[in-house]
Every structure is written in structure tokens, then in C-alpha cells.
N, C-alpha and C positions, 0 to 999 in steps of 0.2 A: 511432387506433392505428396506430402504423408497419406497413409491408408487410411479410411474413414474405420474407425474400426465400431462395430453394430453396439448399441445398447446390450442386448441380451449376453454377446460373445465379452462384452466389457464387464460383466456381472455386475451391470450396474441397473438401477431401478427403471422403471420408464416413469417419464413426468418433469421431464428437463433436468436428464443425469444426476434426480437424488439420490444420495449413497445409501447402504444399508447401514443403519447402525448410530452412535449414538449422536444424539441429537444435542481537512485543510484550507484552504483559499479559494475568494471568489475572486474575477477580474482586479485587478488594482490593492490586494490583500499582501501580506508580507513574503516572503519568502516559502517557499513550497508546500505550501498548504498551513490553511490555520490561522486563525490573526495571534496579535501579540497578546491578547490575555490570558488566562491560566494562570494554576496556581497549584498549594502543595496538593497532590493527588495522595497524600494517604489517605483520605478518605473514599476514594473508588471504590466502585464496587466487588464485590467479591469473585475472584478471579483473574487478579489481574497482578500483574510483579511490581515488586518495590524495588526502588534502585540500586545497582550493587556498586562493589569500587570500582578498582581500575585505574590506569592514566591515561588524560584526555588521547586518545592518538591510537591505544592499543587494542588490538582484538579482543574479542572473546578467549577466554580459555584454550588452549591446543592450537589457535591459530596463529595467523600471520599476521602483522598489522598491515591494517588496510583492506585483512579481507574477510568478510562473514564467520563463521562456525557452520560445517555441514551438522544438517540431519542427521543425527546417528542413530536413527529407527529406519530411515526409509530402506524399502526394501528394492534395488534396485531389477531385479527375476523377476517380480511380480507385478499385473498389474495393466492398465491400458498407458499410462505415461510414465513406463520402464523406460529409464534413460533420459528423462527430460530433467533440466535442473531450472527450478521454481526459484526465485528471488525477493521476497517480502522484505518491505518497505515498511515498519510500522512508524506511523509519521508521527515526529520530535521523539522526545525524552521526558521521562517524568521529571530528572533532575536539573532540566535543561533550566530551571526559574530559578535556581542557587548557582547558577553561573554565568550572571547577566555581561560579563567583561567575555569571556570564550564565545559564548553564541551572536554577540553583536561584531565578532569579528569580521572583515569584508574577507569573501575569498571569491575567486573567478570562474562566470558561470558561461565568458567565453563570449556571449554580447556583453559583459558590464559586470563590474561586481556587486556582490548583495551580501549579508547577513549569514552567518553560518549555519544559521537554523534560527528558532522562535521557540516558545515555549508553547503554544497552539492555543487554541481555545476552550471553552468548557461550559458547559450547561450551565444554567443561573442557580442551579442547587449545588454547584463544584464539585460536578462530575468532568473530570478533565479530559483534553483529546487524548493526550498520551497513555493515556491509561484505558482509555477505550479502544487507542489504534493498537496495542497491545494485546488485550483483549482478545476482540477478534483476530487479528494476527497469529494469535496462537492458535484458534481453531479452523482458520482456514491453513496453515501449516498441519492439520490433525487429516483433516479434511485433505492434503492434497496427497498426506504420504498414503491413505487409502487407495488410493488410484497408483501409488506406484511410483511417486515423482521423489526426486533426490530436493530438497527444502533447503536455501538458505537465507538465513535471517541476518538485516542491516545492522541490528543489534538486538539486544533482549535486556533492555534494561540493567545490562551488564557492565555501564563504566558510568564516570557519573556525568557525561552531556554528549551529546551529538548522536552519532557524527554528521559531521558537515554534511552542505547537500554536495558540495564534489566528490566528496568520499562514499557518499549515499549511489551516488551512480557508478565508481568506480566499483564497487563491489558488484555491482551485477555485471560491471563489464569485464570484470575477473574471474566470475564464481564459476562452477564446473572444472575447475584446475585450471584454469587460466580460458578456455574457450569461450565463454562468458554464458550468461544464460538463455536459455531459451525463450522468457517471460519475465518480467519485471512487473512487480503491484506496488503499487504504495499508498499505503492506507491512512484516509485521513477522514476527516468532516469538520465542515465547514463553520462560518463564524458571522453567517450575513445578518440581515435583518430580521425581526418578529415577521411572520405571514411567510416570508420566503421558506419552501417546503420542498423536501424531495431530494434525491442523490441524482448525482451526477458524471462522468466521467472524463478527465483531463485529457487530452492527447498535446504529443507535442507537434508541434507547427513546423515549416520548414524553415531551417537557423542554418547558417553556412557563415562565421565567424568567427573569430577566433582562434582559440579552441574547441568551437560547438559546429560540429553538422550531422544534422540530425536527417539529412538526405535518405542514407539507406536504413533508416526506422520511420519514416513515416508513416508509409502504406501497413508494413506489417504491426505498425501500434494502433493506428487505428482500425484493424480487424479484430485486435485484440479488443481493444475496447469496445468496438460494437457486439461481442457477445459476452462481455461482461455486463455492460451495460442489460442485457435481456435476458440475460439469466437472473441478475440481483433483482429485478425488477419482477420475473416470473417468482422468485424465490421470500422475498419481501412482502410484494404488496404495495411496494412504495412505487410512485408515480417516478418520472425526470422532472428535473428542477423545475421550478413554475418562473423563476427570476434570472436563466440564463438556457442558452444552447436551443431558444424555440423550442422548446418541448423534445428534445433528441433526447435529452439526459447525457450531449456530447460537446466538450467546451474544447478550444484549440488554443492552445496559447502559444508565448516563443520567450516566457518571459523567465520560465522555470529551469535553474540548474538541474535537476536531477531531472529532467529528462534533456533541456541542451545539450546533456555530456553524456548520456545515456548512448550506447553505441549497438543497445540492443533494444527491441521492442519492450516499451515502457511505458504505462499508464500511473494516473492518478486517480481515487478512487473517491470521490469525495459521498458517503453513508449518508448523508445528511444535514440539517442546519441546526448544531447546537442551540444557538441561539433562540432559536424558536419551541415555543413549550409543549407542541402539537411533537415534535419530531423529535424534538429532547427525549422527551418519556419512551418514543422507540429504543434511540439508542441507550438509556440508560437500562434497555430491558434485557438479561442474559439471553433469554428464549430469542427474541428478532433477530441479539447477534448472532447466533449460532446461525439463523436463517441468511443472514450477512454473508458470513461466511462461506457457507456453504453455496450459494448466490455467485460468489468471487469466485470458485473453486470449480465450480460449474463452467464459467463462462471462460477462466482459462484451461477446462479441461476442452473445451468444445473448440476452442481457438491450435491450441496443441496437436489433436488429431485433424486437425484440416477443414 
């Protein structure tokens, strides 16, 4: 078992591991998190990336295809998660709604095929997922290289749709040079009814088909996500969903590729219910996401160290 290493000796604050310094789907919903509406996110709010080129399939910049872009700040000497490699998931694409023939493609999620991705959901004033799961995405990547962790990201807006959700779990089952990573997030919110309020967190279920057994990630994703879950929660303010998981803020599914194919500890993050105008105006606020963030950042730093 990893060393519990102290608050103090982590130079980190006391108050549920605040740093110093600056400050998708429900049950029967489409494919991994988000429902199917959305739409052009240039108007997001400020902060957040507009989509670049690319071709469908290719990495980022300097990399492989198929596999993330490292962190090129993270400081791997430094730090209480020296040596650990973080995997964010910022769920869909901005560009993913100009490519309705690539993302409706089926690919295999190992129980059945599904949909390459979706274009997510969005506030009723078209503030979109992708552009929020980005968003935050970036600052909980700010947030983890503080601690010392090696960061990589599924994409960054950097081609113009996906990647798929098989591709979305292959990269974390790749990242660190091929040893895969130690944590997997993937960030989303959600697309349910008006009233329906509160974040939540996916876990996956136990799948032995296919190509999907999520056998040896069970246990350690859902510890993960039981301290995400209570950090975002201590970090927020926001309650667990009030319309899934009895009040846990903990949903299990078996229905999601990108954790079916996940071969490492992998959660789903679902911030909130767009659709709802009580929860909207959270996330459409920079200040909560940064508490977001920092929420996520918390609770896999705290899963990390044991």
C-alpha cells in the first residue's frame, strides 16, 4: 500500500487538501456521458478552447496516434504525486456537432456497439458540455501538476471530433509509456430533467465480455470515486444527485465504453445537470469551476496517496 504522506509534509493546506495558490449521462442517456444535444460552443464562456485541425484518428502534436500529449510542465522531483500519471477525459468535443456522420459511427464497447461519441449537452442559454468539460479539464490538469503528477489529456480540442470512446479508454490504458495510468477522470455533466440537481459519480460495473473486463478495476475505481465524490462535494457545496445513486452521489453502470475497455481505474464525473437552471448558473460560473476542479483534484490526490 502507498505511504499516506501528512498534509503538512505534502505542503498542502489543511481543509481537504486545498492547494496554495491561484484559484455527461444519466441511466439510459447516449453514449458516455451527455445527451445528444448541443451545439456551436463559440459562444462559451471565457476560458475555454476552440477547436483546432487535425485528422480524425491523429494525436495531438509530438505524439502517437492513439495516444494523449504528456504534460510538458509537470514537474516529475517535485511534489506529493511524483511519479503518478493523471489521465483526463474532457468529455466530447466542441467540434463533435460538424461531424454528425464520424461520431454516429458504431464502434465496440465489448458488451455491444454504441456511437463514437455525441456531441454532449448544454445549458438552455448554449453554454455547451464540451466547452465546460474543457474548462474545467484544464484546471484540474493546473491543479494536479501542483501536486507533482505527470498530466495527460484525451484530447484538447486539438482535431476536429472525438476521439472515440474506445480510443478515449485506450489512451489511459496506454499513457505513462505504455504502463497505463494510474487514474482515469472523465469529465462530464449531465443532461436530465429540470428539478434534477447535484453531481454525481459513474463507476464501472462488473463487464467480462467481449473485449471488456473490468474485473481488475472495479474495486480500485470505485475508491477512486468514493473520494472524489467527497472532496467535490466538500469543495462545491453541491449535494449527490437527488434523481440517482440514493443520495451516494455514486451511479454503477456496465453500459459505458470508456470504462468497459478501461484496464485502469476509471471514473465518470458527471459536475452537474445542465439542464436544470438552479445548477446551470453553477456551472456556467468560472469561480465554482475552478472549485470543481480543484474538488476532482483533491479526491484523486487523496485516492493516489492511499
Amino acid at each position: 500500500m502507498t505511504a499516506v504522506v501528512p498534509l503538512a509534509a505534502a505542503g498542502l493546506l489543511a481543509g481537504g487538501w486545498a492547494l496554495a495558490g491561484p484559484g455527461g449521462a444519466g441511466p439510459g442517456g447516449p453514449p458516455d456521458g451527455g445527451d445528444a444535444r448541443g451545439g456551436d460552443p463559440a459562444g462559451a464562456s471565457p476560458g475555454t478552447s476552440a477547436p483546432g485541425g487535425g485528422e480524425p484518428g491523429a494525436a495531438p502534436s509530438g505524439g502517437l496516434p492513439g495516444q494523449a500529449s504528456a504534460d510538458p510542465s509537470a514537474d516529475p522531483s517535485g511534489g506529493p504525486l511524483a511519479g503518478k500519471v493523471v489521465v483526463i477525459d474532457p468529455g466530447h468535443n466542441p467540434g463533435n456537432f460538424r461531424h454528425p456522420d464520424e461520431i454516429n459511427k458504431q464502434v465496440d464497447i465489448g458488451t455491444n456497439r454504441k456511437e463514437c461519441d455525441t456531441t454532449g449537452t448544454s445549458t438552455r442559454d448554449g453554454y455547451a458540455e464540451a466547452a465546460f468539460t474543457l474548462d474545467v479539464s484544464h484546471r484540474l490538469r493546473d491543479a494536479l501538476r501542483r501536486l507533482g503528477a505527470t498530466v495527460e489529456l484525451t484530447h484538447d480540442a486539438d482535431r476536429p471530433f472525438g476521439p472515440c470512446i474506445d480510443e478515449r479508454a485506450r489512451i489511459g490504458n496506454l499513457a505513462g509509456g505504455g504502463k497505463g495510468a494510474d487514474a482515469v477522470v472523465s469529465v462530464h455533466a449531465d443532461g436530465s430533467a429540470v428539478g434534477n440537481r447535484g453531481h454525481h459519480v459513474i463507476l464501472p460495473g462488473l463487464v467480462k465480455e467481449g473485449a471488456a473486463d473490468t474485473a481488475p478495476i472495479v474495486a480500485p475505481s470505485r475508491r477512486l470515486g468514493e473520494r472524489i465524490e467527497a472532496e467535490f462535494a466538500r469543495a462545491t457545496g453541491s449535494a449527490p444527485a437527488n434523481y440517482l445513486g440514493g443520495g451516494t452521489g455514486l451511479d454503477v453502470r456496465k453500459d459505458l465504453g470508456g470504462l468497459n475497455l478501461s484496464t485502469v481505474p476509471k471514473v465518470f464525473v458527471e459536475c452537474g445537470n445542465m439542464q436544470d437552471p438552479k445548477d446551470a448558473a453553477l456551472l456556467s460560473d468560472a469561480a465554482w469551476r475552478q472549485k470543481a476542479a480543484q474538488g476532482i483534484a483533491n479526491g484523486v490526490g487523496t485516492y493516489l496517496l492511499g
